[in-house]
N, C-alpha and C positions, 0 to 999 in steps of 0.2 A: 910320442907321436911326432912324425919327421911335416907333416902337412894335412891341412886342413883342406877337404875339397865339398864344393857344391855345386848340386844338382836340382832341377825342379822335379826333373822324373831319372827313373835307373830302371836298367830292364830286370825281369822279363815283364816289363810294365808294358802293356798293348796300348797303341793307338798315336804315340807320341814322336814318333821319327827318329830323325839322323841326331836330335842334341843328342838325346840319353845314350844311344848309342856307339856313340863318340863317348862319351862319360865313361862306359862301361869299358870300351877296347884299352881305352889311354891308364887306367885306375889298373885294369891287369898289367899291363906293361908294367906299369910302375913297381909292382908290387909283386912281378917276377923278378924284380934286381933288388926282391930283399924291401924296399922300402914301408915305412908304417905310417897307417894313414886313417886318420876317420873320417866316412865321406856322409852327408847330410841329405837327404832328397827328401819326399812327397811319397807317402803310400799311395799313389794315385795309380789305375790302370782301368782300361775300359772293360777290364776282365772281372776285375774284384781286386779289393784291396791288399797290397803286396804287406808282409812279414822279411823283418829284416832274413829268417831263415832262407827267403825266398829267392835273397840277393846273394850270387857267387859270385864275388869277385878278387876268390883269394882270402890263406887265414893272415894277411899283412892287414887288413882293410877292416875297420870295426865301422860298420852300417847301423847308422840310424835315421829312421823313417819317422816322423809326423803324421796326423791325422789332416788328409787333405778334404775338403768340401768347399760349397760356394763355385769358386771360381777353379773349374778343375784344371783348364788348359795353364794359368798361373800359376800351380798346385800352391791354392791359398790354406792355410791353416793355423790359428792362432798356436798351435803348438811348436811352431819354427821359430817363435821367438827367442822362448828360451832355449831351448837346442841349438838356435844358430851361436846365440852370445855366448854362449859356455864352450862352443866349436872356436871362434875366435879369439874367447880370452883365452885360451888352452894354448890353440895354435899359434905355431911362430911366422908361419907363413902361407896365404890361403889361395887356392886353387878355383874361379869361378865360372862356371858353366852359363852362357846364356844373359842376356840383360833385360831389366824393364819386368820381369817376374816379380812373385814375393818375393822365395826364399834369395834369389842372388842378388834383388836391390838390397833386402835388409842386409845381406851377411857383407856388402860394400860398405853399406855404413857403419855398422857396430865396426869392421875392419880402420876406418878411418879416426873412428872414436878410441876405439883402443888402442889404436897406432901400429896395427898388426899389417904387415908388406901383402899383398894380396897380386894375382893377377885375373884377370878378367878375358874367357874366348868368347865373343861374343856370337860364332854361328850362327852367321847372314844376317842378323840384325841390327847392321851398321852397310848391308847392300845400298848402294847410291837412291837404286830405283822405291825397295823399302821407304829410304828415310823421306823421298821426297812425298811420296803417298801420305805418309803421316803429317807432314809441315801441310799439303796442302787441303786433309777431307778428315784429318783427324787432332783438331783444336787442344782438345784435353790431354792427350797423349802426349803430343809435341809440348807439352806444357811439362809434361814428368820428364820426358826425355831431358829436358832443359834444365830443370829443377832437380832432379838426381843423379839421372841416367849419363850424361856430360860430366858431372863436375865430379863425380866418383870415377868412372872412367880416367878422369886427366890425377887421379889420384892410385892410381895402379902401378905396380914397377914395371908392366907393360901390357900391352892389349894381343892375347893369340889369336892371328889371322891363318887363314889356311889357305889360301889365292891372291895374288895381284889385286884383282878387282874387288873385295872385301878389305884389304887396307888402303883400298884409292877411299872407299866408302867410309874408314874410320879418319884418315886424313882429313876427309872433307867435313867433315863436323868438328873433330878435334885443333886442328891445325897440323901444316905440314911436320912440327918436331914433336906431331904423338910417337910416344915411344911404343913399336910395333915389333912383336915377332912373330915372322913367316916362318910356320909350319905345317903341312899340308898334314889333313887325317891320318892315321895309322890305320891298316888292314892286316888282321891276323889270319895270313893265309892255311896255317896250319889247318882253321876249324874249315877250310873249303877243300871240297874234292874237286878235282879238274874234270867235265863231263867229255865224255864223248861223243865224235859227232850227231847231228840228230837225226833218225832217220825221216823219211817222207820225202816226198815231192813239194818241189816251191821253196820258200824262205819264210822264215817264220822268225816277227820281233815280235818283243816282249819290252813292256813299260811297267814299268813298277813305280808309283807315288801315287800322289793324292787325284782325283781327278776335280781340278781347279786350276783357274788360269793361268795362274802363276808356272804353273806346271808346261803349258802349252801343247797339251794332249790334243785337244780340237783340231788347232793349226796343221796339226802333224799329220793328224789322222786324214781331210784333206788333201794333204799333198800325195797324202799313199796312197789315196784312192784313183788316183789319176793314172799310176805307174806301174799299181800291182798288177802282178799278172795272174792268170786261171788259180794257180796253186797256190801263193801266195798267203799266209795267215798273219794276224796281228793279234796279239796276246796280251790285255792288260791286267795287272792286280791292283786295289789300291782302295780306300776307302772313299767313298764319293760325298760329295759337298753336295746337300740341298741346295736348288734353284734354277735359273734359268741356263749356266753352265751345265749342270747337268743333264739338263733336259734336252740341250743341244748336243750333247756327249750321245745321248740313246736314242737320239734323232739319227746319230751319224753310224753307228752301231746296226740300226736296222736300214740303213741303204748299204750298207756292205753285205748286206745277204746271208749272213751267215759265215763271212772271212775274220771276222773280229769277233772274240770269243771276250766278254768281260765276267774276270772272275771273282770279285768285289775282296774283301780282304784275307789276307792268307797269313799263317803261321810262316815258321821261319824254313819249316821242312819242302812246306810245299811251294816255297816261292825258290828253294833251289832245285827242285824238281822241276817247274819253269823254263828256269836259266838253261836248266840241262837239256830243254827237246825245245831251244831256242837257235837261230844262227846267232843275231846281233839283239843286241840290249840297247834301245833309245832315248833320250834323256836332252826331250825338244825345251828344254826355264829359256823364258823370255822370247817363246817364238809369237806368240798373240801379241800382235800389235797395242791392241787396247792394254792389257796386263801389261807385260814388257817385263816383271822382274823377274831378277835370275834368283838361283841359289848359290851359295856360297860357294861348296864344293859337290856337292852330290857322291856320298859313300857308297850307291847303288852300282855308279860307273866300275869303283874299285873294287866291288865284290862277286861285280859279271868279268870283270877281266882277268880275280883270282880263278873264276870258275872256267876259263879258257874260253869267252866270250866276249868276241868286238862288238864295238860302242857305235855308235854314230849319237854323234853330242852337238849340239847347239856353240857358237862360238860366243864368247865373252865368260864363260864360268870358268874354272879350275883346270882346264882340260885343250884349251888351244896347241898345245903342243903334241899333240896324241901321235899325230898321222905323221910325225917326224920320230917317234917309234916302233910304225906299223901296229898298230894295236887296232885300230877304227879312221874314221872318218868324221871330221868335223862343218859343221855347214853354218853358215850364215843364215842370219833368222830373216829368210826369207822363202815364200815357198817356192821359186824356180830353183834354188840352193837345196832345200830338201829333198824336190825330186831330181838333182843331180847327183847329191850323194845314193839315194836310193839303187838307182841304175848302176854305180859305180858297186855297189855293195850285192846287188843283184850278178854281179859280171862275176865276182869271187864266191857267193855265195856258197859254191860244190865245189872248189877247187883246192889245188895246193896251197894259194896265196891266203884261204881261211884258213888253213890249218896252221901257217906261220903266224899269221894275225892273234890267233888262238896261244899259242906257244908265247910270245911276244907278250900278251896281256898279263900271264901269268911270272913271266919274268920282271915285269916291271913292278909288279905288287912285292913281288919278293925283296926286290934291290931296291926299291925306291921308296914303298910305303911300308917298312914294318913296323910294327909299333913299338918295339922294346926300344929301336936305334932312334926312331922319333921324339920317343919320351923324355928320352936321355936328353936331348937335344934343348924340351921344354923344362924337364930338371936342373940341369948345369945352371940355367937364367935362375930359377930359384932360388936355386942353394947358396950362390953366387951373392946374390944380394941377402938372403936371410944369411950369409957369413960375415957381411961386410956389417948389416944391425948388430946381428951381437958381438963383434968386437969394439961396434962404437959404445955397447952399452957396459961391455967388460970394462972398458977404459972407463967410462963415467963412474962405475959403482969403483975403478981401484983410487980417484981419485977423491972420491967421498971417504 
């Protein structure tokens, strides 16, 4: 075993987002250049309980899964104890998904107890606006944060961020010499076909997350109702959050008439059937004033651009630099700024400059985000320092 990696969820686990998925693209990467690894996760899925058979990710990858219950978003389960210590004493150096869960607090500690080199991505759970929500409406929390979450972290050979603004976030708790490396998600565009244009009248976006504040569907929705025009569609998928967000989500659903289509959660087939009879893919974190937080990176961006589909993205996530490679359109999280990019996107919607925008997206996924050259990147730091342990340990044992 060349690394040890953990996860609280691995797909095809339903209901859990961008970590697992990220887990899943980076572990093939890996394990296309040969690499051997056993990766540790939660049988958790809102489907039914995954079988390690269940998990493909390559025969480099020996997968095992625990019995997850209780606390399922954590994937809590007394059987990740000893699976994780036996993953740690094994390995020489441990790969960690995610913070403040069961399985990645525990497998930081047993990693510090046993003296095994670990690194830790934390995937938006060191976001500025995150951490401040917890110090100020969540006592107990900031308390583990403080208590494990930190002092494990400043014990990592370094923290994988994938944005600017995610390592301003680990900075600001850690101190400015956390040791940090910037690597942005990998996108295996191979598994994306490039759609073609979409037919109909009008312009038709399509949102794909969760419908929660955080997300700033509401805000979005709003601005487009001001701007659209007769043909005009808005497309969302996504699982919906009991309460008063939602209630205001299907408030705003039924004053559009019948322009907003909510298609509540979708497999993986039919939400690029979506993309495909989509123009632009939008991706409003941190436009709700009240909410305010972003996401790290959002891998939904880099999966609508593999599929030859511009973005219009909220500024401050992952994505500021978009429209300096024609791909989309980024606006300020305000809503005179949304309904300008709107218009602006409206102007190209049927034209030539979509089809470059289109062409463009998919060049960037290739050149910029592939996973195998990314991996490499998060390997080299690995291997680099799991080379530098066991030569200090060869030297120890030739001097005994």
């Amino acid at each position: 075993m060349e690394l040890g990696i953990v996860t609280t969820h691995i797909p095809p686990a339903k209901g859990y987002g961008g970590v697992s998925v990220t887990a899943s693209v980076l572990t093939k990467a890996w394990a296309e250049r040969g690499h051997k690894m056993v990766l540790v996760a939660s049988d958790e899925s809102i489907t039914g309980r995954l079988r390690p058979d269940n998990v493909c990710l390559g025969e480099q990858v020996d997968v095992r899964l625990y019995r997850c219950y209780g606390f399922r978003r954590w994937g809590f389960g007394l059987g990740a104890i000893p699976m994780l210590f036996k993953l740690c004493l094994r390995a020489s150096v441990v790969y960690i998904h995610g913070i403040a869960t069961w399985p990645s607090t525990l497998a930081a500690i047993f990693c510090i107890v046993l003296r095994r080199s670990f690194m830790v991505a934390v995937h938006g759970g060191l976001m500025p606006e995150h951490v401040e929500l917890i110090r100020r409406e969540k006592p107990h929390k900031w308390l583990f944060y403080q208590w494990l979450t930190f002092p494990t972290l400043r014990r990592a050979i370094a923290v994988h961020c994938t944005s600017d603004t995610e390592a301003e976030g680990v900075r600001n708790v850690l101190g400015k010499d956390a040791r940090i490396l910037l690597v942005p998600n990998g996108i295996d565009s191979r598994d994306i076909a490039v759609a073609q244009y979409p037919v109909g009248e009008g312009m038709t976006i399509c949102f794909l997350g969760h419908i929660q504040q955080e997300k700033g569907i509401n805000a979005f929705i709003r601005a487009w109702l001001k701007v659209r025009r007769p043909f005009d569609r808005l497309v969302i998928a996504g699982r919906s959050v009991d309460g008063n967000y939602f209630e205001e989500f299907q408030a705003l659903v039924e004053q559009a008439k019948g322009a907003i289509s909510y298609r509540g959660y979708l497999e993986r087939g039919e939400v690029m059937d979506l993309l495909a009879n989509s123009h632009f893919l939008v991706l409003p974190s941190g436009l709700e004033a009240a909410g305010g937080m972003r996401e790290n990176f959002g891998n939904v961006v880099a999966e609508a651009m593999a599929a030859g589909r511009p973005v219009l993205v909220a500024k401050g996530l992952a994505w500021d630099h978009l429209e300096t490679f024609g791909v989309g359109f980024v606006f300020d999280r305000t809503e005179a700024s949304v309904c300008e990019v709107l218009r602006k996107a409206q102007s190209v919607g049927d034209g030539l400059t979509w089809e470059q925008m289109s062409w463009n997206g998919r060049q960037y996924v290739e050149q910029q985000l592939d996973p195998v050259k990314l991996g490499e990147q998060i390997w080299q730091v690995l291997k680099s320092r799991n080379q530098i342990k066991l030569s200090q340990q060869l030297v120890k044992e030739s001097l005994l």
